[in-house]
C-alpha positions as a Python dict, from the first residue, in 0.01 Angstrom:
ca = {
    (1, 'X'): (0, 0, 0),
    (2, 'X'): (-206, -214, -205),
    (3, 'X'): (-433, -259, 69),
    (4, 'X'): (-526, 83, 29),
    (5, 'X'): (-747, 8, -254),
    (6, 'X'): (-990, -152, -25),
    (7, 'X'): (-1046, 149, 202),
    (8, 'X'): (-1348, 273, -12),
    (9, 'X'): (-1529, -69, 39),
    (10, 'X'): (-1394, -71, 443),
    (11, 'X'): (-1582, 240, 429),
    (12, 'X'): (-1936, 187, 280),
    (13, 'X'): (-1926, -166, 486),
    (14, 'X'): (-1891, 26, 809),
    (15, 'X'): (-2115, 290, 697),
    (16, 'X'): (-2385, 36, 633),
    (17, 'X'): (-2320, -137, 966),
    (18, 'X'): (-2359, 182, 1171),
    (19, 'X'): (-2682, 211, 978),
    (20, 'X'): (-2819, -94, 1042),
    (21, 'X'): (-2764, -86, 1390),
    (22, 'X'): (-2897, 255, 1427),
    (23, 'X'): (-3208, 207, 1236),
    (24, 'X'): (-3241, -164, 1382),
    (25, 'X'): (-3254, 11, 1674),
    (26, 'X'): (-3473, 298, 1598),
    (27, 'X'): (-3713, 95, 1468),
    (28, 'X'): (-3749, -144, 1745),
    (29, 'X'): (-3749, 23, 2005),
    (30, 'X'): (-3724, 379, 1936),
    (31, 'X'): (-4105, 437, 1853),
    (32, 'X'): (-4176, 669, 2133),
    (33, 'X'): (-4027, 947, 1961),
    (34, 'X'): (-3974, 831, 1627),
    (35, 'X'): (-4363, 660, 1597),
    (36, 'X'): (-4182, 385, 1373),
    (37, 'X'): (-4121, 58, 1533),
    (38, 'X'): (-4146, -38, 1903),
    (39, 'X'): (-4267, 226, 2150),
    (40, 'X'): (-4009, 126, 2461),
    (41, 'X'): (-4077, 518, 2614),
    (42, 'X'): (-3827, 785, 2634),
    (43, 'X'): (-3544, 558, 2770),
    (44, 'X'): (-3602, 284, 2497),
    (45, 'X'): (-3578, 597, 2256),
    (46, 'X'): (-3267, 722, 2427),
    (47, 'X'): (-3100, 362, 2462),
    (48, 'X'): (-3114, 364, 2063),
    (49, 'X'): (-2981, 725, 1949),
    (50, 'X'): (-2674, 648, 2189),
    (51, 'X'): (-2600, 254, 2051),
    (52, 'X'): (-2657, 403, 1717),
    (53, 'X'): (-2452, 734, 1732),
    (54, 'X'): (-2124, 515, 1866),
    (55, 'X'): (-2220, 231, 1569),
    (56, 'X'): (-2222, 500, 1315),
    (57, 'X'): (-1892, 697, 1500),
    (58, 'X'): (-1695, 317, 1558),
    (59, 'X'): (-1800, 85, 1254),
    (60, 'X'): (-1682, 243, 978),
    (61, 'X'): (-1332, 380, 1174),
    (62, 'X'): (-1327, 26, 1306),
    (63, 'X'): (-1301, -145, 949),
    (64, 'X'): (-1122, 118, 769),
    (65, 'X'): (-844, 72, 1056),
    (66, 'X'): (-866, -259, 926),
    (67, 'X'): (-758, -194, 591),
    (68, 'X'): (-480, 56, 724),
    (69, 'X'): (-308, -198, 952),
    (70, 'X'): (-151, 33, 1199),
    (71, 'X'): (-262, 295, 1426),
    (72, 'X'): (-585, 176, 1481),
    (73, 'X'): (-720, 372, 1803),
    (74, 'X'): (-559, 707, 1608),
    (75, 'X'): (-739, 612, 1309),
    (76, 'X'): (-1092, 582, 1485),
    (77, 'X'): (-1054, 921, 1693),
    (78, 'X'): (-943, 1116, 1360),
    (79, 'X'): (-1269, 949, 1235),
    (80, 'X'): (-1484, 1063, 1554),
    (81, 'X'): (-1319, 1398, 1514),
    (82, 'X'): (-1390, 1456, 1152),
    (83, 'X'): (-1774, 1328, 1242),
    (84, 'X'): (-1765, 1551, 1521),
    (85, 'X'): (-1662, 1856, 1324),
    (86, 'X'): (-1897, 1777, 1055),
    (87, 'X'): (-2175, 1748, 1295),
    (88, 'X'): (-2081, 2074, 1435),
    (89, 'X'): (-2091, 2225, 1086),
    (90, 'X'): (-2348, 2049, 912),
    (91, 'X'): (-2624, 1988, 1153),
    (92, 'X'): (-2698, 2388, 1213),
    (93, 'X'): (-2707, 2369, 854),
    (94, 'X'): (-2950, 2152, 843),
    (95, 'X'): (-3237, 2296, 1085),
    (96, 'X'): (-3134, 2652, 896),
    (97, 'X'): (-3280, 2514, 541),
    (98, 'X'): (-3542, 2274, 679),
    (99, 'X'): (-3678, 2569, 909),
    (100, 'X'): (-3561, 2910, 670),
    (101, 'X'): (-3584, 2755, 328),
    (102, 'X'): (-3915, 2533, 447),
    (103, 'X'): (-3763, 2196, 306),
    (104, 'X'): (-3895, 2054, 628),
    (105, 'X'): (-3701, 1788, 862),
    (106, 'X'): (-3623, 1496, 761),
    (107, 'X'): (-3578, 1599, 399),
    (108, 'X'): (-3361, 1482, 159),
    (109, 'X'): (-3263, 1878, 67),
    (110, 'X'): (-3183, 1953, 447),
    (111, 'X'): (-2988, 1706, 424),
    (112, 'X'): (-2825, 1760, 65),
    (113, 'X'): (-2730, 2131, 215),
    (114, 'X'): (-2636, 2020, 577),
    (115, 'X'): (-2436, 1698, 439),
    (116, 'X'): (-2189, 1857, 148),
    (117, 'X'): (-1988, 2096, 428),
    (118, 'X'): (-2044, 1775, 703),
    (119, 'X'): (-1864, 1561, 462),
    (120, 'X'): (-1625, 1764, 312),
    (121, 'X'): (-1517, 1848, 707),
    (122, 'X'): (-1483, 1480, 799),
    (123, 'X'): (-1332, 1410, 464),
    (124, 'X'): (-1072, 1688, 525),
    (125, 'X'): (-996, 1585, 898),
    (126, 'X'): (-923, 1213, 821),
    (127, 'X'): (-761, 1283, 454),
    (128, 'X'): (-492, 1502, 673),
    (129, 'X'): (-453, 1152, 882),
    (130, 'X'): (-456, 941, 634),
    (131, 'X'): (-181, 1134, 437),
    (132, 'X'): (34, 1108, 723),
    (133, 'X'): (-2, 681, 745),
    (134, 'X'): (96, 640, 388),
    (135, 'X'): (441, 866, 454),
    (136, 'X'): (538, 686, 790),
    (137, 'X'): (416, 332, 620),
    (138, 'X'): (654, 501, 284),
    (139, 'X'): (946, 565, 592),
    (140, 'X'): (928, 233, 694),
    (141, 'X'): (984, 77, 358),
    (142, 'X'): (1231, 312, 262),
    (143, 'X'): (1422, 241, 558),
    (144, 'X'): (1343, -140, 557),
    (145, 'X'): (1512, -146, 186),
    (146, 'X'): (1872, 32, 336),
}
């Protein structure tokens, strides 16, 4: 369990992967729709939001499965789902108060508005996983001691 401790850093690591890869790619080749970075055209633009939404849904599932040691594949779909239902949530959210409340998209308060129910989804979705790894990892060792 002590590996536990290390999920937070798992978690900004694969966080800042995902982001690297999706703005790497944004900004070199994504400039067609972005106008930042390499203009490669619509497909160049396309090419980049798909590599960088599966960085951003994989990386940080992918290392934090690292940390937890078993059930990796579960691990990275309750982390997909929880993005997914965030997304779902969130990202209405965030064209309401960039359109209604004129904050304007991208903006850091569309964002602020859109993001706090997005994360508290995700958060919720993989907590409820996560709670049930540390009791059958607790099973094991309980049943390991007998």
């Amino acid at each position: 369990m002590a590996r536990v401790a290390w999920l937070a850093p798992a978690t900004a690591a694969g966080w800042a992967a995902g982001g690297v890869v999706a703005g790497g790619l944004s900004g070199a080749i994504g400039g067609a729709v972005t106008n930042v970075g390499g203009d490669f055209g619509t497909w160049g633009f396309a090419a980049a939001a798909i590599v960088g939404v599966v960085a951003i849904v994989l990386l940080p599932g992918a290392l934090q499965s690292l940390v937890l040691g078993r059930d990796a594949r579960v691990w990275i779909a309750a982390h997909a789902a929880g993005l997914a239902a965030g997304w779902a949530v969130g990202a209405p959210m965030i064209l309401l108060a960039g359109n209604v409340l004129g904050l304007g998209l991208p903006s850091a308060g569309a964002w602020a508005i859109g993001g706090l129910p997005m994360g508290l989804l995700s958060g919720a979705i993989t907590w409820s996983r996560l709670i049930r790894l540390v009791e059958a990892r607790q099973a094991d060792i309980r049943t390991a001691a007998r």
